[in-house]
C-alpha positions in Angstrom: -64.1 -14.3 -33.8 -65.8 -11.5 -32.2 -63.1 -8.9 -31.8 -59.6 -7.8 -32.3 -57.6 -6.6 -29.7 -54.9 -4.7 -31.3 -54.3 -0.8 -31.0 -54.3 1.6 -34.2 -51.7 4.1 -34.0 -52.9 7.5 -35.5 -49.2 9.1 -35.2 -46.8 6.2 -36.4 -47.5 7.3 -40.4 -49.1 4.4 -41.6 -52.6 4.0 -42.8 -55.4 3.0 -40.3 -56.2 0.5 -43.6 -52.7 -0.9 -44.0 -52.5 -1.3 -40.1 -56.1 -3.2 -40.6 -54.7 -5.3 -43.2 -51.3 -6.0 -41.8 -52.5 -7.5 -38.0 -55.2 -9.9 -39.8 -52.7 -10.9 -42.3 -50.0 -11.5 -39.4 -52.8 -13.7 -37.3 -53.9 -15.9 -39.9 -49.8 -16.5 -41.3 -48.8 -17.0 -37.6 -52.0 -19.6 -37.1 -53.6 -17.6 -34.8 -56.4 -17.4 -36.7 -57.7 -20.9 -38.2 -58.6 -21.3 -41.7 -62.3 -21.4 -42.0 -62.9 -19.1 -38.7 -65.1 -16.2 -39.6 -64.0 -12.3 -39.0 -66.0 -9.6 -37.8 -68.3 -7.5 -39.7 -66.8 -4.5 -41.6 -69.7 -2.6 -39.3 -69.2 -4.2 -36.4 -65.5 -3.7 -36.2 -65.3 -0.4 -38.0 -67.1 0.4 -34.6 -64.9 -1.6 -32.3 -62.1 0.1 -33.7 -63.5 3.9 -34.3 -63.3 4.1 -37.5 -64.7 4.8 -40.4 -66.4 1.4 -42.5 -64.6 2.5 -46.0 -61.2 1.9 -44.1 -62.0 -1.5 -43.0 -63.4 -2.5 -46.3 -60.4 -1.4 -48.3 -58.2 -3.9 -45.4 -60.9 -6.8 -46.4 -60.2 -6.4 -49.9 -56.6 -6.0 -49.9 -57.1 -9.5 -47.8 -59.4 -11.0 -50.4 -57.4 -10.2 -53.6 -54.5 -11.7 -51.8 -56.3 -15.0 -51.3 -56.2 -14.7 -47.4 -59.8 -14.3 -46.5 -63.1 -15.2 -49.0 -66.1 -13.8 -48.9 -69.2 -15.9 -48.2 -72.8 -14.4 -49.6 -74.9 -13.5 -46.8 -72.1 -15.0 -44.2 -69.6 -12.8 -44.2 -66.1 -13.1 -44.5 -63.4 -16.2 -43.8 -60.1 -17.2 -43.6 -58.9 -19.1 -46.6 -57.4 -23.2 -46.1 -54.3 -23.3 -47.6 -52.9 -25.9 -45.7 -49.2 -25.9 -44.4 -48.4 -22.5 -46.2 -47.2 -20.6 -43.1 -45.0 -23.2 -42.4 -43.4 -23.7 -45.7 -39.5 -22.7 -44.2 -39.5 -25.2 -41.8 -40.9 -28.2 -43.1 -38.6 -27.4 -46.2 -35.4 -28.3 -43.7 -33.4 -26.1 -45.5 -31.5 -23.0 -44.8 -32.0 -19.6 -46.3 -29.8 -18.0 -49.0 -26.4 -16.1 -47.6 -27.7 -13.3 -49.2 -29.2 -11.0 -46.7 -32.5 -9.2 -48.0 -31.7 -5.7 -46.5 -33.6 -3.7 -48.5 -42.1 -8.1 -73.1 -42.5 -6.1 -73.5 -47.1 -5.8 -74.0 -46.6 -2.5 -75.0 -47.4 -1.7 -78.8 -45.9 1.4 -80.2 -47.3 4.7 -79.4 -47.0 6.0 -83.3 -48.7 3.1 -84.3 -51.5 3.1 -82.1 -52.4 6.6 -82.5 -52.9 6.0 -86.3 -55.5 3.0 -85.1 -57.6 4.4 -82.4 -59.2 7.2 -84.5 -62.8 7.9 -84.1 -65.1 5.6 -86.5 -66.6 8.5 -87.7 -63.7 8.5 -90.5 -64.2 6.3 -93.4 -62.6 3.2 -93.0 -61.1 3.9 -89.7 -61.4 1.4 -86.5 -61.6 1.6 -82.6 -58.7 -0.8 -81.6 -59.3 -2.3 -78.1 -55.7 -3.4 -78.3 -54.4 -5.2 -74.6 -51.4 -3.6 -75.3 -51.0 -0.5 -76.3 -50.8 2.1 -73.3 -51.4 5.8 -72.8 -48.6 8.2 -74.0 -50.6 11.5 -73.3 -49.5 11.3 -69.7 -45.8 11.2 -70.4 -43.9 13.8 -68.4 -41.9 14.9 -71.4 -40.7 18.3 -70.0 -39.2 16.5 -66.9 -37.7 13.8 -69.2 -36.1 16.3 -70.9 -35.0 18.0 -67.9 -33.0 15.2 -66.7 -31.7 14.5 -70.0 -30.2 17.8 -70.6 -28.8 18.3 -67.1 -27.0 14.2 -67.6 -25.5 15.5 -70.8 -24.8 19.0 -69.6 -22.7 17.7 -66.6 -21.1 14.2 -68.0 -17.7 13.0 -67.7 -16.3 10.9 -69.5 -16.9 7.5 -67.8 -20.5 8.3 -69.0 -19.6 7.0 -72.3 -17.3 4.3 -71.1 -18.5 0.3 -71.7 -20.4 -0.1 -68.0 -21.0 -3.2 -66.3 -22.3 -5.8 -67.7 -25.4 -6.3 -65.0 -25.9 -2.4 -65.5 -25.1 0.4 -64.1 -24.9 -0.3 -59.9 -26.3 2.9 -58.8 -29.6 2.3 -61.3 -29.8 -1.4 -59.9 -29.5 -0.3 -56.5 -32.4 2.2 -56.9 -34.3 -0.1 -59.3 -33.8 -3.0 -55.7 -35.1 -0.1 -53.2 -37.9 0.2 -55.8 -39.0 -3.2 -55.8 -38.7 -4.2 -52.0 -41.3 -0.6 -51.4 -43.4 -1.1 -54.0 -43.3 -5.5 -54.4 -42.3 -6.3 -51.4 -39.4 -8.1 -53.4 -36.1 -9.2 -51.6 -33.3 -8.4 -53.4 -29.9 -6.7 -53.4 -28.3 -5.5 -56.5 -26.1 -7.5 -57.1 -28.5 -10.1 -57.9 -30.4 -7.7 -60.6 -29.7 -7.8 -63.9 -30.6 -4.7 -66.5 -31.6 -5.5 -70.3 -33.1 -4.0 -73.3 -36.6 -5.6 -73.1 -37.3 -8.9 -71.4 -36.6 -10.8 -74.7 -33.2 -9.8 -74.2 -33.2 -11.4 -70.2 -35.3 -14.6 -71.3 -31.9 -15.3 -73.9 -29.7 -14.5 -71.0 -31.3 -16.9 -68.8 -31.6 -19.7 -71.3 -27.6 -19.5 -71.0 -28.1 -19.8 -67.2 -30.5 -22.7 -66.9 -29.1 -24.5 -70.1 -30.5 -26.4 -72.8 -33.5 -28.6 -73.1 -35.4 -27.9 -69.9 -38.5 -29.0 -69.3 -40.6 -25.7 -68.7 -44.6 -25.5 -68.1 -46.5 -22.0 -68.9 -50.0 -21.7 -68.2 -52.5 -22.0 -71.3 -53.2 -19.1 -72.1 -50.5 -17.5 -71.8 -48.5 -14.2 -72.8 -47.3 -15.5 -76.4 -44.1 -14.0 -77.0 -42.7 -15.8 -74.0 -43.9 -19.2 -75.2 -42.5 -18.1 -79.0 -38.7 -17.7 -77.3 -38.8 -20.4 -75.1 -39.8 -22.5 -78.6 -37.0 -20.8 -80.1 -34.7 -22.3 -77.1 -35.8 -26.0 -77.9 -37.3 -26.3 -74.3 -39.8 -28.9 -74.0 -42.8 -26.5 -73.1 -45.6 -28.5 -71.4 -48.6 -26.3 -71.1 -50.9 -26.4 -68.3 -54.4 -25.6 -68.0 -55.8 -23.1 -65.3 -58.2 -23.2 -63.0 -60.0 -19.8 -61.1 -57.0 -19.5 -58.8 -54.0 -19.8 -61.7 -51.7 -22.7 -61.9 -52.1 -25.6 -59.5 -48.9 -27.3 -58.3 -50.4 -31.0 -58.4 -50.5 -30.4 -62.5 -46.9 -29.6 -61.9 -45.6 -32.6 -60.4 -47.5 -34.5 -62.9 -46.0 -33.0 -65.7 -42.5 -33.8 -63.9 -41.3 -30.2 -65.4 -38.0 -28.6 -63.6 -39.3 -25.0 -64.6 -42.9 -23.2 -65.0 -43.5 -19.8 -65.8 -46.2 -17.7 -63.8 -47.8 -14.2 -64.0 -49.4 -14.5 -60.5 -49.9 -10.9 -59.4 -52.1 -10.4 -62.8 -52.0 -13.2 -65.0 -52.3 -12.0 -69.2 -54.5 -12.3 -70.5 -57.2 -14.0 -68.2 -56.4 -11.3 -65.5 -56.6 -13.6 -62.6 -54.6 -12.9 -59.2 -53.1 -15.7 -57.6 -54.4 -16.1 -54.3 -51.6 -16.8 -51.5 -52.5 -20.3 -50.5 -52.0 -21.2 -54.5 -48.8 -19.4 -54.1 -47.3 -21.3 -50.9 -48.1 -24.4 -52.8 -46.2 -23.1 -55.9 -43.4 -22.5 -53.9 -43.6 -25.8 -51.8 -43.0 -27.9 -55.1 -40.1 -25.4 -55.9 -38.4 -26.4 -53.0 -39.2 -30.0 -52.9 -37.2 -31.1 -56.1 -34.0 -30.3 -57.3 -33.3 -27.3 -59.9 -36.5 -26.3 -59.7 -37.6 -22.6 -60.3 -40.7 -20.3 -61.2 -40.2 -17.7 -63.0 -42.5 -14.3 -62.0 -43.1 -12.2 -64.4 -44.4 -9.1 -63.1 -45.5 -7.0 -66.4 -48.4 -4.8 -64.9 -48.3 -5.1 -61.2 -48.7 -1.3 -60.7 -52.2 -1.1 -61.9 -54.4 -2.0 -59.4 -57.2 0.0 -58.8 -58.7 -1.1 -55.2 -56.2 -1.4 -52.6 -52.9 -1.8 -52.5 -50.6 -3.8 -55.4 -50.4 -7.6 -54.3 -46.8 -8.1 -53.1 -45.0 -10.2 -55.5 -44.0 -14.2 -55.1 -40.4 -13.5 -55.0 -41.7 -11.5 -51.9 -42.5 -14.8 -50.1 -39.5 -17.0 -51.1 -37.4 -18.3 -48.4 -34.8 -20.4 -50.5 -34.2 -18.8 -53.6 -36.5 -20.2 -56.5 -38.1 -17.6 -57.9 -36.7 -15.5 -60.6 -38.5 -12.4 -60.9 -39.0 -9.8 -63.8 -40.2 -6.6 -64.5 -39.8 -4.1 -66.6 -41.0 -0.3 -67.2 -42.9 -0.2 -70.7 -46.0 -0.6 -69.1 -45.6 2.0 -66.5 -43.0 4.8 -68.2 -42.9 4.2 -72.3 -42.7 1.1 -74.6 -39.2 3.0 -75.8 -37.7 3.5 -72.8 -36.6 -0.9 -73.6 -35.6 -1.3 -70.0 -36.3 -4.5 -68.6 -34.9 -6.5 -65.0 -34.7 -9.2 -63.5 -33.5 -10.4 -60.1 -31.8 -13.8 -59.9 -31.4 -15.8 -56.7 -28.1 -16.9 -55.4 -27.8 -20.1 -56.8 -28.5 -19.1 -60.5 -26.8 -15.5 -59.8 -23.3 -17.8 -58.9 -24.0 -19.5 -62.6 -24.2 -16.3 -64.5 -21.0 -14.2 -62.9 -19.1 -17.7 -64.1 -20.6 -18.5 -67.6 -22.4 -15.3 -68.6 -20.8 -12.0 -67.2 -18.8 -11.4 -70.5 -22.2 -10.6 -72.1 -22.2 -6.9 -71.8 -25.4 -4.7 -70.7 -27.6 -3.7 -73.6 -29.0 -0.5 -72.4 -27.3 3.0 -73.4 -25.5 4.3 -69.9 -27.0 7.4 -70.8 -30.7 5.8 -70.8 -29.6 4.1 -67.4 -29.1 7.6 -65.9 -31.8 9.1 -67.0 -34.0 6.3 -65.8 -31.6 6.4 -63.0 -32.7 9.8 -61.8 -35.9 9.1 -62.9 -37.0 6.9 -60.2 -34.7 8.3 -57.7 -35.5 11.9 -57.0 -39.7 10.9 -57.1 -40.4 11.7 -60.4 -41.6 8.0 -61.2 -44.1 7.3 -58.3 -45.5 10.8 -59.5 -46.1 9.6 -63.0 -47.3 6.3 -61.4 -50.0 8.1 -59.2 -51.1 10.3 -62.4 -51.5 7.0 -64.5 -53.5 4.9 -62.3 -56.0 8.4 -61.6 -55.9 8.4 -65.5 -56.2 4.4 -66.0 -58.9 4.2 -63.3 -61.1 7.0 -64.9 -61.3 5.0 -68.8 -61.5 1.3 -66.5 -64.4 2.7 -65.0 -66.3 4.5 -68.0 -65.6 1.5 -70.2 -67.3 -0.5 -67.4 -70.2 1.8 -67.0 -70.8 1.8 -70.9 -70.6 -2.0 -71.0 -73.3 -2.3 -68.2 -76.2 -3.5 -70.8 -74.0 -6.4 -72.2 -73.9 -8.5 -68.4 -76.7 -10.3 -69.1 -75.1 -11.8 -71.7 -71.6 -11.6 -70.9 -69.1 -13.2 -68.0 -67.0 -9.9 -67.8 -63.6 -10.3 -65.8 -60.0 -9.2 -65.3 -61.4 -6.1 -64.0 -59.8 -3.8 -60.7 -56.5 -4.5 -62.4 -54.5 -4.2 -65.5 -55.2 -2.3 -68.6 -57.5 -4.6 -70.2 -61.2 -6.6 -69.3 -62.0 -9.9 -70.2 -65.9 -10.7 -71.6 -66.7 -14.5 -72.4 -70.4 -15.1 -74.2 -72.6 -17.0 -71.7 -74.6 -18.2 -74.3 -71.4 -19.6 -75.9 -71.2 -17.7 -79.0 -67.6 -18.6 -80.7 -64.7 -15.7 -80.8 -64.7 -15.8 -84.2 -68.2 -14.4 -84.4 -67.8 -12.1 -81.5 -64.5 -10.6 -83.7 -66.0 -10.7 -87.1 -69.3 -9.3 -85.5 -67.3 -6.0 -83.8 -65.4 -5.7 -87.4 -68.6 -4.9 -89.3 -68.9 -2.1 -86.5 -65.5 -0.8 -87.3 -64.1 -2.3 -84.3 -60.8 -4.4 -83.2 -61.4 -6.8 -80.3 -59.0 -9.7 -79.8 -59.8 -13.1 -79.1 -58.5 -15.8 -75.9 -56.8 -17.9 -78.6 -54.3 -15.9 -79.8 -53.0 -16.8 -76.2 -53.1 -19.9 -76.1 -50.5 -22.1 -76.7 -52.8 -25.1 -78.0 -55.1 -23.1 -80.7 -58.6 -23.1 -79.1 -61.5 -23.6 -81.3 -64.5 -22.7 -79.2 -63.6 -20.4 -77.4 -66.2 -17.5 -76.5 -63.7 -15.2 -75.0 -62.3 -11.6 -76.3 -60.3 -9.0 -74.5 -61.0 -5.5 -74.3 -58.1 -3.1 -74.0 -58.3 0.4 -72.9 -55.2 1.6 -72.3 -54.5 3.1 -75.7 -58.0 4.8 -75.7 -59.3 8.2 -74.6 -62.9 8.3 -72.9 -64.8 9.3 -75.9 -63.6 6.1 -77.8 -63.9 3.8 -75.2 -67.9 5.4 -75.7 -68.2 4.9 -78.8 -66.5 1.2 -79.4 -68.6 0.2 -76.0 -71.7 1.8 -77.7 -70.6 0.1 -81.5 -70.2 -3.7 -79.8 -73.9 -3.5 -78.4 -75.1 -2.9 -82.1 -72.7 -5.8 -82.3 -73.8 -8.4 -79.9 -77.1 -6.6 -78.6 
């Protein structure tokens, strides 16, 4: 492939990147361009196309966290193989949903943390590199209380009546316009659902699917999920990944009617699923009866090169994902809302068996949250994290610069954690008990997994929690460590 012949448009409002990254993206899923062809240099067609090199390199790497191009040292870059994965709808024979698409919470408490993450100059005090805690300094508190004032100030009383036992319409309308912006997720709101924490949804949904199913979760995996599946007496089949997340083959060999995936940024390995991987997830979905993936899409909105990957439920044709979400991550681990977004068949199931259950979030919280992400206040706070999320990610990576030679670090560009595995294989244990004698807190792979690991040589770093200065001196306190 030697050049592209498509048109920028400068005045149409979208950026010269995104237009980059939408007509490659649109050639390879339309099988114009084959997999294994090879694309132009970022030189060569940042000067076909007049324009600067930066804006074709962010397109390329939106492409290559997606899984629809690799990068080949010293060749260049290529389109991916995935097989059949543009073509998923039609070999499927089936029809799409009625529906028309027109449009855990990880988070510790922020008391708590701020008692941990006090400098180690203090006797007996530790740096806590907790993968869950996240950063409360950037809360807008002033607007928060702004909005809650001026809800209670003009309320009626249907404010304080029961509500509806889905949640409010109006929040799940704006939480739907949300999603299908940001996610790329397809959705009305009828089909969302609002709850008090995704514990809460996980419980509802056991009621949906029933007893006893047969559910696979990658291994490692985020914990409390696999703990309340447990506590559901599903048969949980875990499945081991490889570099691209969890392969479908493992699935029909495990003869599982449900499996549970964090593709957009799995926890806690950090990988992103690439799109072929995802096709295929979705092709076994639709080739067996009552079969569904659950996404759960904790973090998605920390990304810190190019754009968010959309989400799987973005891609589904025939209604087999069931996507969550919720905001502890990106607003406060208090806030407790959580959502998901059921497709038809399972959304028919719940208004019959499950609508008496009624919503367990405040109406008043609804309406804040309401307003919230309505009237911009939201993607403002969003925009101010990620600046604030990108600047410790990158000093904790700068600081942690002498420990590559003897580390595998990954995870990174994404998330609010790293992963560091010993390439010399030194065990986790160590690696924890070794930071502990520096008055440090690291966490180790196996408390993720849900067969206990015993040699593993993995720990996760977490940063979120931390100000720059600490994330200094723990980064300086683990090379004493494991120097």
């Amino acid at each position: 492939m030697n050049e592209m012949n498509f048109q920028l448009r400068t005045e149409s409002g979208v950026r010269l990147y995104e237009q980059i990254y939408g007509h490659i993206k649109r050639e390879i899923n339309e099988g114009k361009l084959l997999a294994g062809e090879k694309l132009p240099s970022t030189r060569f067609l940042a000067e076909y196309l007049q324009v600067s090199r930066s804006t074709v390199d962010y397109a390329y790497a939106q492409l290559l966290s997606e899984g629809y191009i690799e990068a080949r040292p010293c060749r260049g870059y290529f389109v991916c193989s995935a097989e059949g994965m543009f073509h998923l709808e039609e070999t499927c024979g089936k029809e799409d949903p009625p529906m028309g698409r027109k449009n855990n919470d990880r988070s510790a408490s922020a008391g708590a943390s701020s008692c941990r993450q006090k400098s180690s100059g203090f006797p007996g005090a530790v740096i806590d590199f907790s993968p869950y805690d996240i950063d409360m300094s950037g809360f807008p508190f002033g607007v928060w209380r702004k909005i809650t004032k001026n809800i209670l100030s003009y309320a009626n009383s249907e404010l304080f009546t029961r509500g509806e036992p889905q949640g409010d319409y109006e929040l799940r309308q704006t939480i739907s316009r949300y999603l299908h912006s940001s996610r790329g997720v397809n959705c009305v709101p009828e089909q969302l659902i609002v709850g008090a924490g995704n514990d809460y949804l996980l419980m509802l949904l056991e009621k949906i699917l029933g007893r006893h199913v047969r559910i696979a979760m990658e291994n490692p995996t985020y914990i409390r999920s696999y703990r309340i599946f447990r506590s559901f007496a599903y048969d949980i089949v875990p499945v081991d990944m490889d570099g691209w997340g969890m392969a479908a083959d493992r699935l029909e060999e495990k003869d599982v009617r449900v499996a549970y995936v964090m593709p957009s940024h799995q926890f806690p390995v950090g990988t992103v699923m690439p799109i072929g991987r995802r096709m295929e997830l979705l092709k076994w979905a639709d080739n067996g009866e009552n079969r569904y993936l659950i996404e759960d899409d904790y973090d998605s909105e920390f990304r810190y090169h190019g754009k968010p990957v959309p989400a799987l439920q973005a891609s589904d044709k025939h209604g087999r994902v069931i996507y969550m979400g919720t905001f502890s991550k990106a607003i406060a681990p208090a806030i407790r809302v959580s959502f998901m977004v059921l497709p038809e068949s399972l959304l028919e199931k719940y208004l019959r068996d499950c609508s008496f259950y009624s919503c367990t979030v405040s109406r008043i919280d609804q309406s804040i949250l309401n307003e919230f992400i309505r009237d911009g206040y939201f993607e403002r706070h969003l925009n101010k994290m990620r600046k604030l999320y990108r600047a410790k990610h990158t000093c904790l990576l700068e600081n942690l610069q002498p420990l590559r030679d003897r580390f595998l670090l990954s995870g990174e560009n994404a998330g609010l954690h790293l992963v560091l595995t010993s390439k010399e294989g030194t065990r986790e244990q160590r690696l924890v008990e070794r930071a502990a004698a520096e008055q440090v807190k690291v966490y180790g792979l196996s408390e993720s997994m849900v067969e206990r690991c015993t040699d593993s040589s993995t720990v996760l770093l977490g940063f979120g929690g931390l100000t720059e200065g600490q994330l200094r001196e723990g980064a300086e306190a683990l090379l004493r460590a494991w120097g």
